[in-house]
C-alpha positions as CSV (number, residue, x, y, z in Angstrom):
1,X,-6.5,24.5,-2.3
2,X,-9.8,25.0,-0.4
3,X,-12.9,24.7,-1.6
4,X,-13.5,28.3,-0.6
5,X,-10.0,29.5,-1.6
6,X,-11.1,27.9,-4.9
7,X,-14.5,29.8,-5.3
8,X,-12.8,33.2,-4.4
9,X,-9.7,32.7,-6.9
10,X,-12.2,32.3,-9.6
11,X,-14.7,35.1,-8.8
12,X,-12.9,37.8,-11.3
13,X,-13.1,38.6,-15.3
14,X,-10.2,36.0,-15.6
15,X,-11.5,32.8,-13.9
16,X,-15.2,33.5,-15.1
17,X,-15.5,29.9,-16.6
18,X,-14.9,28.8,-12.7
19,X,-17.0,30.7,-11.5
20,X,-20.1,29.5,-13.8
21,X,-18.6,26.5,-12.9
22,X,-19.2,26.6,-8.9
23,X,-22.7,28.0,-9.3
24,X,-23.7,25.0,-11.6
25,X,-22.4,22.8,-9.4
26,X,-24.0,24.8,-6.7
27,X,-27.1,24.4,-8.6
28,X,-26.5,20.9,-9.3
29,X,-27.6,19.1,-5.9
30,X,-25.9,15.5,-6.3
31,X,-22.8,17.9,-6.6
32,X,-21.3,18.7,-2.8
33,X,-20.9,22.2,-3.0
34,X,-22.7,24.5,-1.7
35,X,-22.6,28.9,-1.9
36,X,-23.8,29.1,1.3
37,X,-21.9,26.6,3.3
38,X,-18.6,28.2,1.7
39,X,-19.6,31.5,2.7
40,X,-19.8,30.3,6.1
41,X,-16.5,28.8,5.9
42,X,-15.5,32.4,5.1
43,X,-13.8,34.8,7.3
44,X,-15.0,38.3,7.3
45,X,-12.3,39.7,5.6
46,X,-12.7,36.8,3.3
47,X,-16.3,37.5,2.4
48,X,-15.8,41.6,2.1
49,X,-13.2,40.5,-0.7
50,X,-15.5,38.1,-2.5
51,X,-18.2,41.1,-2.8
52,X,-15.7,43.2,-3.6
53,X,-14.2,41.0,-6.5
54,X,-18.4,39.9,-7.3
55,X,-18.7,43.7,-7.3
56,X,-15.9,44.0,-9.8
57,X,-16.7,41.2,-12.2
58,X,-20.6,42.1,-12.4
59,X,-19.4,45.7,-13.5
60,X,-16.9,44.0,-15.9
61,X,-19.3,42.3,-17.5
62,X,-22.2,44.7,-18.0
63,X,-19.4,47.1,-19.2
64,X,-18.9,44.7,-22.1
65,X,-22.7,43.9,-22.8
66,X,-23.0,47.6,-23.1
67,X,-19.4,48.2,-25.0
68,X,-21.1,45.9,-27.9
69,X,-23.0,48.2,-29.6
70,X,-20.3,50.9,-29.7
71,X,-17.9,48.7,-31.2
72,X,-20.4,47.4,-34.1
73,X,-20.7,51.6,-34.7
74,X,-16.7,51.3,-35.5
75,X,-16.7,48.2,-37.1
76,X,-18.9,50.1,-40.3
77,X,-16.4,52.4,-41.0
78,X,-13.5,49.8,-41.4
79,X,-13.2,47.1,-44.2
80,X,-15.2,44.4,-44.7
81,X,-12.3,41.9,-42.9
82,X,-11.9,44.0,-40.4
83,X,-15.5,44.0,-39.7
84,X,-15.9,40.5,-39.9
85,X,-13.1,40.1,-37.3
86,X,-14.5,42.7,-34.6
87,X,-18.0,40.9,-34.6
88,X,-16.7,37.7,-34.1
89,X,-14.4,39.0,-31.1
90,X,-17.7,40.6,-29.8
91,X,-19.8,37.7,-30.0
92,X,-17.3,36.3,-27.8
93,X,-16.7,39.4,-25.2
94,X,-20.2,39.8,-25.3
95,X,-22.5,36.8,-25.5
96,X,-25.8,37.5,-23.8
97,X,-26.2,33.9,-22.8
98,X,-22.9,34.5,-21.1
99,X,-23.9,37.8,-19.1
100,X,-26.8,36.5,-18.4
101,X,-25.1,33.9,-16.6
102,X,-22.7,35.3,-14.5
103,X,-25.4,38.2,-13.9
104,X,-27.4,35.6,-12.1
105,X,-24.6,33.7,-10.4
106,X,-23.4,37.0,-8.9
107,X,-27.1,37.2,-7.9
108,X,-27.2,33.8,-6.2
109,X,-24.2,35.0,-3.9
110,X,-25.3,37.7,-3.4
111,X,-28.4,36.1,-1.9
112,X,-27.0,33.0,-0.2
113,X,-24.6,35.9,1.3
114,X,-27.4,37.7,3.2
115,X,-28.1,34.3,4.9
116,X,-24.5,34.7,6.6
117,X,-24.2,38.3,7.0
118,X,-23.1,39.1,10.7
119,X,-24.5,42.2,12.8
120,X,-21.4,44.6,12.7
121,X,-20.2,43.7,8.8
122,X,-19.2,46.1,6.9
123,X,-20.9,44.8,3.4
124,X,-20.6,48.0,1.4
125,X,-19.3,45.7,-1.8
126,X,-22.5,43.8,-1.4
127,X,-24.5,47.2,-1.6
128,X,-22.5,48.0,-5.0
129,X,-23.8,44.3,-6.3
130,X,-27.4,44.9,-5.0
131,X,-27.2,48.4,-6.8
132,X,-26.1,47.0,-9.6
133,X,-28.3,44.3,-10.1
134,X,-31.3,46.7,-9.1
135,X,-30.7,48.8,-12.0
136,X,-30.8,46.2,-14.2
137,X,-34.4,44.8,-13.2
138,X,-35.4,48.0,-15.2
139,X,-33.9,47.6,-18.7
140,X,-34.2,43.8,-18.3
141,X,-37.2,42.2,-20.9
142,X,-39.9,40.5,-19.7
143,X,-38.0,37.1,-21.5
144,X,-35.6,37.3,-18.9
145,X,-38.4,36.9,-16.2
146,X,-36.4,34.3,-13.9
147,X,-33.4,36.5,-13.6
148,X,-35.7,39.6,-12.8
149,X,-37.3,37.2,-9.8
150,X,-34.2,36.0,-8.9
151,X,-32.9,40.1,-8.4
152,X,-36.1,40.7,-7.1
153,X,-36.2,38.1,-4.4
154,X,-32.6,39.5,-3.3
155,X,-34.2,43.1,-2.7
156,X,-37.0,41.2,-1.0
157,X,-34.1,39.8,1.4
158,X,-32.9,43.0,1.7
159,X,-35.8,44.7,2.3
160,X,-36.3,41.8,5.4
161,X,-32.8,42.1,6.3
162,X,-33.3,45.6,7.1
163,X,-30.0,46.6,6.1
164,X,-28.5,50.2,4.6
165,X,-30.8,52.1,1.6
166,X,-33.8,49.2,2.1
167,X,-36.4,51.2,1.2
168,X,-35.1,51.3,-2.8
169,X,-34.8,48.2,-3.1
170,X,-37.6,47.2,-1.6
171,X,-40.1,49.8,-3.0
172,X,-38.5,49.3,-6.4
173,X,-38.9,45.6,-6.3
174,X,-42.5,46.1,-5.3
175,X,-43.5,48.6,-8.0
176,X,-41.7,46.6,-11.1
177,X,-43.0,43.2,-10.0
178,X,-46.8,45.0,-10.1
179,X,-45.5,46.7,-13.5
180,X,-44.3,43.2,-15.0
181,X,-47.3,41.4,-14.0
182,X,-49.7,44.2,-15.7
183,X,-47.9,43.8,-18.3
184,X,-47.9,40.3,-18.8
185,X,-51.8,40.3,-18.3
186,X,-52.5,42.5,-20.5
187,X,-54.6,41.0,-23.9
């Protein structure tokens, strides 16, 4: 199997641990692999189905981050075993270490895919992902300040790119990047 077959089969809720995988080795420069170069490799049809299964996976897991809380509200009415055993399955479903993670490796294709985006490609998966990610920047802490500039650099790219709905993206980044750094001046 391809390196780009490879990075495709494991961009879904399944194959998660893959895809962390790819983007540390991405990451990782004495590693050969590289986002980019494997997005070039891609075919269009190939790329639309990577967004569209990024697309999928990001909304899979911020469904489970958010799922958390309303399973700990139904784990205090049951015993005290079954409790035990729900918050140790949620943990798991929903460690924040582990969101946080695959919310910035979608991120990082998501940007390394505006580098290869052709004139004429339909990238309506990739505006879902940008969406998505843009309405996180909001409810995100100022803790999680390198993922926030990571999201905000992609709606900078965007913004440049001059592609569909720019102007929320780019106005949005502008006005929560001032907010955050008010914020983190302030005595």
């Amino acid at each position: 199997m391809s390196k780009r077959e490879a990075f495709l089969e494991s961009c879904c809720t399944e194959n998660v641990d893959d895809f962390l995988r790819f983007i540390q080795l991405h990451k990782n420069k004495t590693e050969p692999f590289d986002v980019e170069e494997v997005l070039q490799e891609m075919n269009r049809d190939q790329r639309q189905t990577l967004w569209g299964k990024l697309s999928s996976l990001l909304q899979d897991v911020l469904q489970e981050e958010r799922g958390e809380e309303g399973r700990r509200e139904e784990g205090r009415e049951e015993r005290k075993e079954e409790r035990r055993e729900e918050a140790m399955e949620v943990e798991a479903a929903a460690d924040p270490n582990h969101v946080r993670s695959v919310v910035d490796g979608v991120t990082l294709v998501a940007a390394e895919s505006l580098k290869v985006l052709q004139d004429g490609e339909t990238y309506s998966s990739l505006l879902e992902i940008i969406h998505r990610l843009h309405d996180l920047l909001e409810l995100q802490p100022v803790s999680e300040a390198p993922l926030q500039l990571h999201i905000l650099r992609l709606c900078d790219a965007w913004w440049k790119k001059d592609l569909k709905e720019k102007e929320t993206f780019g106005r949005s980044a502008m006005i929560i990047a001032l907010t955050k750094s008010f914020d983190l001046k302030k005595p």
